[in-house]
DRENKOL-295662 format. One line per field, with one value per residue (C-alpha): x, y, z; residue in three letters; residue number from 1. Coordinates in Angstrom, 3 decimals, m for minus. Each point is the difference from the previous one (the first is absolute). Layout:
X <- (X/...) .
Y <- (Y/...) .
Z <- (Z/...) .
aa <- (ALA/...) .
i <- (NUM/...) .
//
This chain:
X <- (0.000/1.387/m0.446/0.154/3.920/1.012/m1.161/1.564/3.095/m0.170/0.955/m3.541/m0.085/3.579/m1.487/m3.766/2.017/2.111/m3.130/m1.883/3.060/0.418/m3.933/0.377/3.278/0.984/3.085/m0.214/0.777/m2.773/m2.371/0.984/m1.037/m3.139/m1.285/1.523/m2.736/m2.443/m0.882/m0.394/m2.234/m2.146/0.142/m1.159/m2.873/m0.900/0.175/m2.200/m2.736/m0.100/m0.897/m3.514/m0.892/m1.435/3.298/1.841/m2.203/0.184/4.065/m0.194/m1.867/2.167/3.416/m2.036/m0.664/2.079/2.607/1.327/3.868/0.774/0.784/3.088/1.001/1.334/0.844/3.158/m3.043/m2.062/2.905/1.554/m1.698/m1.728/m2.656/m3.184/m2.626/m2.474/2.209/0.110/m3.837/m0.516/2.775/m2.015/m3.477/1.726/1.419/m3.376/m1.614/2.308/0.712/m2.603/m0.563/3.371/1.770/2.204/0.501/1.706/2.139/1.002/1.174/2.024/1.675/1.017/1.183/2.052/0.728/m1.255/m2.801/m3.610/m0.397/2.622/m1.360/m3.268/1.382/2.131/m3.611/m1.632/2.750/0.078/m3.520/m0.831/3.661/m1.292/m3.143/1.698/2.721/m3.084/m1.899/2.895/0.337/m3.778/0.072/3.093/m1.265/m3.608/m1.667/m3.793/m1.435/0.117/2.007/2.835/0.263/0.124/2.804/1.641/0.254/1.188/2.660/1.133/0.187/2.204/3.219/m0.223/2.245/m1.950/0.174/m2.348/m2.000/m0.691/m0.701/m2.324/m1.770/0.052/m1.482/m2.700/m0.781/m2.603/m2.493/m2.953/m1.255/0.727/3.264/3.586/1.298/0.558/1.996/2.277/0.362/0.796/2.400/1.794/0.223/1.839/m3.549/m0.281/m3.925/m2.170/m3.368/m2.795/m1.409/m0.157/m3.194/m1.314/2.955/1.117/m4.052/0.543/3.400/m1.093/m3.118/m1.229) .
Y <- (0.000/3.514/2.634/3.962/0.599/m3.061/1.104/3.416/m1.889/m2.577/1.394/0.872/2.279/1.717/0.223/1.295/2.664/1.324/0.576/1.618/2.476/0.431/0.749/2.554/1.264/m0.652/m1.547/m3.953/m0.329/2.433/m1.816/m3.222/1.785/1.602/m3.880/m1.548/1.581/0.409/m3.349/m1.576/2.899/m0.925/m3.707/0.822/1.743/m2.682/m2.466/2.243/m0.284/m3.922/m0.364/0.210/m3.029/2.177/2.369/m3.178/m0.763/3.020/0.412/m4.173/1.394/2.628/m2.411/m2.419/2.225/3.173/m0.500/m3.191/0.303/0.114/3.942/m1.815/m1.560/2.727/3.073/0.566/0.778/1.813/2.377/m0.151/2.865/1.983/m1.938/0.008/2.396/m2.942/m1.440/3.103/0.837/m3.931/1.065/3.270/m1.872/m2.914/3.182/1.763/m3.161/m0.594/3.741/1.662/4.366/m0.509/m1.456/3.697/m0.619/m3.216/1.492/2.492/m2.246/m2.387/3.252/1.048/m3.330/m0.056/3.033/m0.299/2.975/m0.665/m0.155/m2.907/m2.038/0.122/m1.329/m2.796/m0.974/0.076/m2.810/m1.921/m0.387/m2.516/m1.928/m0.582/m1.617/m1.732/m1.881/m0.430/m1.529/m2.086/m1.137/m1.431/m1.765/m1.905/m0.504/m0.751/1.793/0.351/1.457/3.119/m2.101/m1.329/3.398/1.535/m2.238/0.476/3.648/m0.458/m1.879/2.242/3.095/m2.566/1.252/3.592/2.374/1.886/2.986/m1.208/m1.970/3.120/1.945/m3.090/0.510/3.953/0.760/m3.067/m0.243/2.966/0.956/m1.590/2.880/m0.198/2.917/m0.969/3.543/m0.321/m2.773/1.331/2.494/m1.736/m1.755/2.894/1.652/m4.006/m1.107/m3.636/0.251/m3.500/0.851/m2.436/m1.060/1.755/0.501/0.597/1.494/m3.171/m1.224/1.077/m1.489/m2.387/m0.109/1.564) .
Z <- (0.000/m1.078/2.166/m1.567/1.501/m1.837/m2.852/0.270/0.581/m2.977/m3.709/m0.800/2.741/m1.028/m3.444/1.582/2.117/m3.290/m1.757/2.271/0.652/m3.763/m0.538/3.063/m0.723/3.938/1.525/0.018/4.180/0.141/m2.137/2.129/3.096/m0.720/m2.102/3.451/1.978/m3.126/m0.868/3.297/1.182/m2.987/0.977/3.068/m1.336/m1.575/2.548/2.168/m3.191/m0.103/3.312/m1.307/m2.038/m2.625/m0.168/m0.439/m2.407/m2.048/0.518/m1.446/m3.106/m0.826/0.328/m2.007/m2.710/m0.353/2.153/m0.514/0.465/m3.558/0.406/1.716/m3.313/m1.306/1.636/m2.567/m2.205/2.733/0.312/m3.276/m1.428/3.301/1.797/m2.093/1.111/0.118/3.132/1.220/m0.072/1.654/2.843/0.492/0.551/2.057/2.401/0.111/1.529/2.526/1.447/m1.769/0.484/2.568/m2.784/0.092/3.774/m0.734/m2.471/2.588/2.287/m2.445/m1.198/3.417/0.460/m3.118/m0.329/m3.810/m1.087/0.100/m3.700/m0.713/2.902/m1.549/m3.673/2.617/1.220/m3.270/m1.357/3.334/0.350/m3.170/0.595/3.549/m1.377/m2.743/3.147/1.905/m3.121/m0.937/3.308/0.831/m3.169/0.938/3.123/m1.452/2.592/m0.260/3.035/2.552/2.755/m2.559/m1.291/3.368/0.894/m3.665/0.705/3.476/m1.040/m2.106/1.650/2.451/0.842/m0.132/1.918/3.245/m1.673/m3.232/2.473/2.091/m2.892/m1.199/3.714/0.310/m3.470/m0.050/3.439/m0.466/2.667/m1.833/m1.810/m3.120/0.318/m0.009/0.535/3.479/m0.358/m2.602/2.017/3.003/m1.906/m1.431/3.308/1.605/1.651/m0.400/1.884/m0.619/m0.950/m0.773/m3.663/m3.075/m0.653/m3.296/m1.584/m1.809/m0.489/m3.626/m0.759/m3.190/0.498/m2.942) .
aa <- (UNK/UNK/UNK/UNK/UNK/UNK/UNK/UNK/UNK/UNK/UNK/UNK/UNK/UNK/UNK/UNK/UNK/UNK/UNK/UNK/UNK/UNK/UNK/UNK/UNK/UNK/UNK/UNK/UNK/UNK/UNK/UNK/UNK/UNK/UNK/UNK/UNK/UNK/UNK/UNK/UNK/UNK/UNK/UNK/UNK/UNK/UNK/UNK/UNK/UNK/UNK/UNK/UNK/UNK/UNK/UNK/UNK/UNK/UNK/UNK/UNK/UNK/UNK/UNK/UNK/UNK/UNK/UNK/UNK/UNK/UNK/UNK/UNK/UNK/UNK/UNK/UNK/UNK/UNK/UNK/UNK/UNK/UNK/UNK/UNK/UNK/UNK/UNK/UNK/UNK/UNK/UNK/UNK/UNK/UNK/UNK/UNK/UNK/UNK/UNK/UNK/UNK/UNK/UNK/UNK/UNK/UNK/UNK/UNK/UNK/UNK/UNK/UNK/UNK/UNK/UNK/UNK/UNK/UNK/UNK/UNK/UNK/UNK/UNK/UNK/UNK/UNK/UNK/UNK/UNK/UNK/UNK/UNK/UNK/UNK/UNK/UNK/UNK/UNK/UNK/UNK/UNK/UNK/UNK/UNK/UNK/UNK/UNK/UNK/UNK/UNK/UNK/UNK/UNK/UNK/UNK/UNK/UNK/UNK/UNK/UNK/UNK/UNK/UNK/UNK/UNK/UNK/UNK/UNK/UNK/UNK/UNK/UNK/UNK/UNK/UNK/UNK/UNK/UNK/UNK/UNK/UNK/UNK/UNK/UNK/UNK/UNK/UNK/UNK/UNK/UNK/UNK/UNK/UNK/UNK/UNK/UNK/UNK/UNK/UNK/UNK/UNK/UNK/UNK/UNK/UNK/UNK/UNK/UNK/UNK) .
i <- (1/2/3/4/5/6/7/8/9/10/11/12/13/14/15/16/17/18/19/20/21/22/23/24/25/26/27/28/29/30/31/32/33/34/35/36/37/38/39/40/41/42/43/44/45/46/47/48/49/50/51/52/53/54/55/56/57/58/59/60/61/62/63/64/65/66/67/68/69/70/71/72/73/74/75/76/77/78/79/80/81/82/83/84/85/86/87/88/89/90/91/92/93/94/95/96/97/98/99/100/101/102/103/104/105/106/107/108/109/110/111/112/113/114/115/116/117/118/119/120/121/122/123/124/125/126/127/128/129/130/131/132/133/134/135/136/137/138/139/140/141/142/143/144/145/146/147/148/149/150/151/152/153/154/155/156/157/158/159/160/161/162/163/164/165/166/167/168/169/170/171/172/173/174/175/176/177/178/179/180/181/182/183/184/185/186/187/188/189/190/191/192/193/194/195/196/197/198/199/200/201/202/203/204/205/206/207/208/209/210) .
//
């Protein structure tokens, strides 16, 4: 079972962190940090969606159909000539369902973090967003998974292994206070506060469930 810091590790994820700097014109280390705590913050979006059987449900449908793992194939050709504005539009939609109107927020944070501007952390989360869907698709078909509690434990595993600081990132920003706002928690996280709050609430109800 991969998890997401193998993969940045492995040759597809050298190759998937050179494109992404080349599309955004930014410094490679940089590009590595802000996709280090990018793409398991998304994973952990998603895990908090499938523990509804009908989120799982509708996150299974889209890996089934759209998001495959194919986009994995081939990312000399996803990057070869700019990332096609088609990936880019599917990134954007993928993004709006999991942080929806606080979307900017998030962006905020990650650029404090990184140090990177606002604008090229959006572009990073526009790329990261359908390459996150396409490891996650490749992996539940390998691992033939077919329902919310395999899935659950599919994502679980790999977000495995993270360092604390990802993890309390992971906690701070999806740990919201149930209604339906993760400002305060990006900016409690900002600011150093690691606070626990309970459930998310509906901010993720729409994630795939179109």
């Amino acid at each position: 079972m991969s998890g997401l810091l193998d993969l940045l590790n492995s040759p597809m994820g050298k190759q998937l962190i050179s494109g992404v700097a080349g599309q955004t014109g930014q410094p490679e280390n940089k590009t590595a940090d802000v996709l280090s705590m990018a793409m398991p913050l998304l994973l952990g979006a998603m895990k908090k969606n499938v523990s509804s059987p009908q989120g799982a449900q509708g996150l299974m449908s889209a890996l089934s159909n759209k998001h495959d793992g194919s986009i994995l194939n081939d990312l000399g050709g996803l990057f070869g000539g700019g990332v096609d504005e088609s990936v880019m539009q599917d990134g954007a939609g993928i993004l709006g369902h999991v942080f929806g109107n606080k979307q900017p927020q998030v962006e905020n944070a990650l650029s404090q973090k990184s140090g990177l501007d606002t604008g090229s952390i959006a572009q990073i989360l526009k790329i990261a967003a359908p390459i996150v869907m396409g490891f996650i698709g490749k992996q539940t078909s390998q691992a033939r998974i077919n329902d919310s509690n395999d899935m659950n434990a599919l994502l679980g595993s790999m977000l495995g292994g993270q360092p604390q600081e990802n993890q309390s990132l992971i906690t701070t920003l999806l740990d919201a206070d149930g209604d339906g706002s993760i400002l305060d928690d990006v900016a409690g996280m900002v600011m150093g506060s690691n606070k626990k709050k309970g459930g998310l609430g509906g901010l993720l109800g729409g994630l795939f469930g179109k």
